[in-house]
Backbone as XML, in Angstrom:
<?xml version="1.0"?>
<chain id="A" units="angstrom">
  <residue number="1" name="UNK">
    <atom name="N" x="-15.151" y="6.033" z="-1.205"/>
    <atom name="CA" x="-14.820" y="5.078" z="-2.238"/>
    <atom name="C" x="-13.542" y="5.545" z="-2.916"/>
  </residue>
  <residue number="2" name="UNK">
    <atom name="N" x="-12.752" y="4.998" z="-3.135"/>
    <atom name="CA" x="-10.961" y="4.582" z="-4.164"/>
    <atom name="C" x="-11.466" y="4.393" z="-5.244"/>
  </residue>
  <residue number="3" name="UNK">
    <atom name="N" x="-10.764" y="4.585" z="-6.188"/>
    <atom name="CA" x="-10.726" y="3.662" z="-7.290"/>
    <atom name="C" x="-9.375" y="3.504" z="-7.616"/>
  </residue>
  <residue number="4" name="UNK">
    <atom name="N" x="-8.748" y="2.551" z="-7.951"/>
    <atom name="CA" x="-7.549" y="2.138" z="-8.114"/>
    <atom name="C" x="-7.410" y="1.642" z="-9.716"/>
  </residue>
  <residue number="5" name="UNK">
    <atom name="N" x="-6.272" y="2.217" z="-10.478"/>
    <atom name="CA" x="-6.638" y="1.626" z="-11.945"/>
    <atom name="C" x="-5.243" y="1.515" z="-12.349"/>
  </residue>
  <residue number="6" name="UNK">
    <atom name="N" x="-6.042" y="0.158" z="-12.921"/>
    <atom name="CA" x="-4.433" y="-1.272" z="-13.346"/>
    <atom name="C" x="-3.557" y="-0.688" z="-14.174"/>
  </residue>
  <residue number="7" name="UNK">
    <atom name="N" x="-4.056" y="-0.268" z="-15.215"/>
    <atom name="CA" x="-3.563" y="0.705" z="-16.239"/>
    <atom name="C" x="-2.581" y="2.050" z="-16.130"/>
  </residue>
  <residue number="8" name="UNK">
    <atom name="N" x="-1.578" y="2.284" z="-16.559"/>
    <atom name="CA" x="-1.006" y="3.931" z="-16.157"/>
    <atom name="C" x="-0.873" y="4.429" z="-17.541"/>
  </residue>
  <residue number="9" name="UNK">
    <atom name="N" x="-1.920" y="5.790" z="-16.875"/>
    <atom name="CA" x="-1.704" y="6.688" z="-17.799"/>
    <atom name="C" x="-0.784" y="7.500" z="-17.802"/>
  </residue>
  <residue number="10" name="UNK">
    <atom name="N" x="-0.244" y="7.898" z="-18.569"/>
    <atom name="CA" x="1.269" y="9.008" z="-18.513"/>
    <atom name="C" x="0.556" y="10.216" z="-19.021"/>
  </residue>
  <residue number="11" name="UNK">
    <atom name="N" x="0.751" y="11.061" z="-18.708"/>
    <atom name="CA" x="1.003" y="12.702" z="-18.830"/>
    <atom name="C" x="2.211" y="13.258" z="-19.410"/>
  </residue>
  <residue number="12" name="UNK">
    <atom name="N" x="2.008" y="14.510" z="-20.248"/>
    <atom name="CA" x="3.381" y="15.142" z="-20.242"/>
    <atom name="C" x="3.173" y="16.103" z="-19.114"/>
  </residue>
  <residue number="13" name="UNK">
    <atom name="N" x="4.908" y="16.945" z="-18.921"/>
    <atom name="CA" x="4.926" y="17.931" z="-18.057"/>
    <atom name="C" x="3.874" y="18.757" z="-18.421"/>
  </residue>
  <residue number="14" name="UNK">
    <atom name="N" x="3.959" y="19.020" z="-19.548"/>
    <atom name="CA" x="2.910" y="20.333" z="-20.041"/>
    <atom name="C" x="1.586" y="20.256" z="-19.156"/>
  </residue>
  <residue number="15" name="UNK">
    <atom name="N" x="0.712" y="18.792" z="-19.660"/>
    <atom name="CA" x="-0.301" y="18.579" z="-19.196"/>
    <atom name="C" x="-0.701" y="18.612" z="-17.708"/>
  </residue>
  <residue number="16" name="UNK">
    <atom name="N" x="0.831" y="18.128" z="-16.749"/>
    <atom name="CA" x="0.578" y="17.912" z="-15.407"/>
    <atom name="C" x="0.079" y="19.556" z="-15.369"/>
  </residue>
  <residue number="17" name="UNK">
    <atom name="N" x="1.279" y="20.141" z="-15.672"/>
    <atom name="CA" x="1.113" y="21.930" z="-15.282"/>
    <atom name="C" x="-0.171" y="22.535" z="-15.529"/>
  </residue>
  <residue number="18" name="UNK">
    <atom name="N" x="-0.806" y="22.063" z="-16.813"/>
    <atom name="CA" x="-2.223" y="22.600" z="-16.715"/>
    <atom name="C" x="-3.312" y="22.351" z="-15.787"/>
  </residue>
  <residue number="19" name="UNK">
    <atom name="N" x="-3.506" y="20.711" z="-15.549"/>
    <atom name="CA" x="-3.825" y="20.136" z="-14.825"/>
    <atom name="C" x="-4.000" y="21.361" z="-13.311"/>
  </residue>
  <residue number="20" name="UNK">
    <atom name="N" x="-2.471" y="21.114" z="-12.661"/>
    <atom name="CA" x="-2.112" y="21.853" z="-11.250"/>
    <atom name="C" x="-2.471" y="23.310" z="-11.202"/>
  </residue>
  <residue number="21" name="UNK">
    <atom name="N" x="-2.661" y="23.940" z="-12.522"/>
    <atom name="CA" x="-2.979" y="25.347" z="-12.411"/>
    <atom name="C" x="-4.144" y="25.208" z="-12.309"/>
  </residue>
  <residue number="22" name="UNK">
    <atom name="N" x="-5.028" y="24.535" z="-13.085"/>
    <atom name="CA" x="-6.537" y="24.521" z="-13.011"/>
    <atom name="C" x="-7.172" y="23.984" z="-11.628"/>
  </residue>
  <residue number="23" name="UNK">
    <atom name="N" x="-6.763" y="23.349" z="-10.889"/>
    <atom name="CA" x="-7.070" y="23.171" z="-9.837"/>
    <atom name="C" x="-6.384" y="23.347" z="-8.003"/>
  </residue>
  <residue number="24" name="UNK">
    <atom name="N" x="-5.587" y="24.001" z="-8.734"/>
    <atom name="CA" x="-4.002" y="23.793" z="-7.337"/>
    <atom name="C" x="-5.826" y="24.740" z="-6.556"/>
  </residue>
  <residue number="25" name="UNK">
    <atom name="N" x="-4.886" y="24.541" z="-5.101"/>
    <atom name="CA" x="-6.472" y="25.173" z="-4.052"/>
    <atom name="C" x="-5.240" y="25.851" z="-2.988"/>
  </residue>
  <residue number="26" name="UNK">
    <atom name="N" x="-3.908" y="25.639" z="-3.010"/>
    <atom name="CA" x="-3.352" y="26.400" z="-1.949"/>
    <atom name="C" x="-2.560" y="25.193" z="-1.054"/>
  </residue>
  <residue number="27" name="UNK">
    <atom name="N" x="-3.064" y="23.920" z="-1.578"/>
    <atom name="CA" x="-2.269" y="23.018" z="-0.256"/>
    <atom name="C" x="-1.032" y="22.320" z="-0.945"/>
  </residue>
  <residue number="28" name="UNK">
    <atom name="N" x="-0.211" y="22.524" z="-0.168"/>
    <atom name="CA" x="1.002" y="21.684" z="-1.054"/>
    <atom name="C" x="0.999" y="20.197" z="-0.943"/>
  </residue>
  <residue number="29" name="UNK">
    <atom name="N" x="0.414" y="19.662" z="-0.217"/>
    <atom name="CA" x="0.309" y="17.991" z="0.362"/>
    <atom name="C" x="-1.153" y="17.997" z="1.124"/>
  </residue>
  <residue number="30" name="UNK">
    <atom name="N" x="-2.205" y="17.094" z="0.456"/>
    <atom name="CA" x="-3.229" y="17.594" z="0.980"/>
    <atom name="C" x="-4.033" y="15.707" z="1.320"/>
  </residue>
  <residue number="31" name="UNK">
    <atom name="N" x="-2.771" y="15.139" z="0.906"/>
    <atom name="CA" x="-3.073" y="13.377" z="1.155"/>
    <atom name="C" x="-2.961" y="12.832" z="2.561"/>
  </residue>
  <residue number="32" name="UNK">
    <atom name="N" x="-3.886" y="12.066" z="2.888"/>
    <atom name="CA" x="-3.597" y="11.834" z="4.478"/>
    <atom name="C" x="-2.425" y="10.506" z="4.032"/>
  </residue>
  <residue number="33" name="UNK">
    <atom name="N" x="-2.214" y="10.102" z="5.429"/>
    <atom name="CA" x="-1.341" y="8.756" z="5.220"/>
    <atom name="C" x="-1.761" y="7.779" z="5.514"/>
  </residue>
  <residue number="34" name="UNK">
    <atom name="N" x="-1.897" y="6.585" z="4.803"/>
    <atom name="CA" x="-1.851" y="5.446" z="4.950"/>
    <atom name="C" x="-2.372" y="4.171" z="6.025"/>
  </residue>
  <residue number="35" name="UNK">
    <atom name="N" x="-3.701" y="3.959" z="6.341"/>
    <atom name="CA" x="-4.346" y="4.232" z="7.581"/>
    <atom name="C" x="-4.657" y="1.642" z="7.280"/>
  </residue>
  <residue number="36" name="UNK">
    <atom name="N" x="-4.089" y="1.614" z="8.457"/>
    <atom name="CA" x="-4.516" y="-0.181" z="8.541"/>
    <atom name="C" x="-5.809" y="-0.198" z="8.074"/>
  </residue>
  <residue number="37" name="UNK">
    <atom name="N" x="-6.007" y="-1.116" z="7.362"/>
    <atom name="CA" x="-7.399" y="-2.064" z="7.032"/>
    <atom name="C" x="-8.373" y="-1.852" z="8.084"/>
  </residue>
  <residue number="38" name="UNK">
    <atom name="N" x="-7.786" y="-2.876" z="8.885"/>
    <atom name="CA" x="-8.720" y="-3.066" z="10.405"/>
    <atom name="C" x="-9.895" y="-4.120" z="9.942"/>
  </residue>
  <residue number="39" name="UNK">
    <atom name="N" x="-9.722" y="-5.141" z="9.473"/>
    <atom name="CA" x="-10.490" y="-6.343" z="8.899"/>
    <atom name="C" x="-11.910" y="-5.588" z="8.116"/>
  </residue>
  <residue number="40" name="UNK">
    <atom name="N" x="-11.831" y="-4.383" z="7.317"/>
    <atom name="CA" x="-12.178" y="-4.116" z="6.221"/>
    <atom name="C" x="-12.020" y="-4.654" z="4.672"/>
  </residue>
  <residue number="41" name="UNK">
    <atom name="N" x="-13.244" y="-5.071" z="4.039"/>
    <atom name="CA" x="-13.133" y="-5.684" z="3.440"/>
    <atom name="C" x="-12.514" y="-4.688" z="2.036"/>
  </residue>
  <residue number="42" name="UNK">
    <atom name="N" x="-11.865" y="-5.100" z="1.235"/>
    <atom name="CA" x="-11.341" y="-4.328" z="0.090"/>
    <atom name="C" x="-11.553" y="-5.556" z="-1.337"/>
  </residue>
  <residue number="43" name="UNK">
    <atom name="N" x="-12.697" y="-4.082" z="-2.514"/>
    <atom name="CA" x="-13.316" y="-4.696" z="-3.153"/>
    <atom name="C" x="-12.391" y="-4.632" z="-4.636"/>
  </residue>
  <residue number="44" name="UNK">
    <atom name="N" x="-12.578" y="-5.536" z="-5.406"/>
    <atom name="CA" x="-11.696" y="-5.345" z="-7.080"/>
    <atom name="C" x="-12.996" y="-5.853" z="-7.707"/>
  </residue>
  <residue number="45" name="UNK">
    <atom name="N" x="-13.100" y="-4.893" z="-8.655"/>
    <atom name="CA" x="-14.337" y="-5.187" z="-9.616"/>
    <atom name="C" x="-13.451" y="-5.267" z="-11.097"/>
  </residue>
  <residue number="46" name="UNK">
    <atom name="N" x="-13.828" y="-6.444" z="-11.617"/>
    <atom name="CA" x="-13.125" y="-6.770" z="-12.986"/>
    <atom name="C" x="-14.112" y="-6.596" z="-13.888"/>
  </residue>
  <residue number="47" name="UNK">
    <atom name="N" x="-14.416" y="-5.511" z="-14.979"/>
    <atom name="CA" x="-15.102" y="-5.572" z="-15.845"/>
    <atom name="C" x="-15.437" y="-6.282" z="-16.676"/>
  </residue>
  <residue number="48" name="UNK">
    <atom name="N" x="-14.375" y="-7.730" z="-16.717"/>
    <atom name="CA" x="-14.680" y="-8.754" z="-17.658"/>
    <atom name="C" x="-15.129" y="-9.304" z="-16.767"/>
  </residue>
  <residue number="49" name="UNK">
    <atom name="N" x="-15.656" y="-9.570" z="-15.548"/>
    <atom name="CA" x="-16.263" y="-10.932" z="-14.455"/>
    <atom name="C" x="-17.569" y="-10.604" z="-14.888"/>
  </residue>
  <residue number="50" name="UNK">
    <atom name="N" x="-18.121" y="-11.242" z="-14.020"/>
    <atom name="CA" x="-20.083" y="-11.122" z="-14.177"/>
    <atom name="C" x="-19.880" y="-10.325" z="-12.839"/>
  </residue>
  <residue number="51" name="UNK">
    <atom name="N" x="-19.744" y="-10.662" z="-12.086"/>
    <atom name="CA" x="-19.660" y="-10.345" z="-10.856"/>
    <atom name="C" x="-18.300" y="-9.196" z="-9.990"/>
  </residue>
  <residue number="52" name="UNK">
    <atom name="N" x="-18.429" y="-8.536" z="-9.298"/>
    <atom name="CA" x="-17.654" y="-8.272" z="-8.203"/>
    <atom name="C" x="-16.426" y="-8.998" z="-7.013"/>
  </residue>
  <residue number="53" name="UNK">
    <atom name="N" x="-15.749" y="-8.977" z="-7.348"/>
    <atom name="CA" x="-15.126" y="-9.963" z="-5.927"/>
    <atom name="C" x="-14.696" y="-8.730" z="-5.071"/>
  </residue>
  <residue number="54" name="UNK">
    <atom name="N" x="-14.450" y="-9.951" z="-3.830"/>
    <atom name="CA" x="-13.924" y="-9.355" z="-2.993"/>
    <atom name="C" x="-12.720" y="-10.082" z="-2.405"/>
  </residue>
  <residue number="55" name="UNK">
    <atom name="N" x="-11.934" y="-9.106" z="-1.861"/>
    <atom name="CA" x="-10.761" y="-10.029" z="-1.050"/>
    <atom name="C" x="-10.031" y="-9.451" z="0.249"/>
  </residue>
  <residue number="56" name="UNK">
    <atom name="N" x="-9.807" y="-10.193" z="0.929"/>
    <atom name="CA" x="-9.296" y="-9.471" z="2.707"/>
    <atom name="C" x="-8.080" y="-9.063" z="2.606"/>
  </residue>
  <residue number="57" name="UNK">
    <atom name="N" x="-8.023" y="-7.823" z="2.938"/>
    <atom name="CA" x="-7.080" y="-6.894" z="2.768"/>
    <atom name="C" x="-6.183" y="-7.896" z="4.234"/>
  </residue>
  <residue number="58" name="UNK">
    <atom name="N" x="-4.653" y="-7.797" z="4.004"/>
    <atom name="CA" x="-3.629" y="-7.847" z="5.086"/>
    <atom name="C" x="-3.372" y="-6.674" z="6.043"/>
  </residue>
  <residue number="59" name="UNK">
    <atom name="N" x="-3.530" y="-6.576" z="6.730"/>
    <atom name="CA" x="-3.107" y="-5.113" z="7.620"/>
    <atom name="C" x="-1.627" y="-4.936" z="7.400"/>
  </residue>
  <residue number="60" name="UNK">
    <atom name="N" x="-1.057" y="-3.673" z="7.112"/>
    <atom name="CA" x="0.469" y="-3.247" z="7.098"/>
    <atom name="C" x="0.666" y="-2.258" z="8.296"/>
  </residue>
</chain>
């Protein structure tokens, strides 16, 4: 599971640095890349809906 959020939070440097010390593990890039849909469905949950939607992701 993702979670993706609409909102950006900003950080200062300070904070990133604490952040990266408290958890750095040794990998400098530890994100895979960017992998097609493949007619997987991709979900957005709006906290103001009643409900859940869903919507079909485009393959890139």
């Amino acid at each position: 599971i993702w979670t993706v959020i609409k909102r950006v939070a900003t950080v200062s440097s300070d904070q990133l640095k604490l952040l990266t010390d408290a958890v750095h593990d040794g990998f400098e890039m530890n994100a895979r890349p960017l992998q097609k849909v493949n007619g997987r469905d991709i979900g957005l949950f709006c906290p103001d809906d009643d409900h859940e939607r869903y919507y079909a992701a485009a393959d890139h």
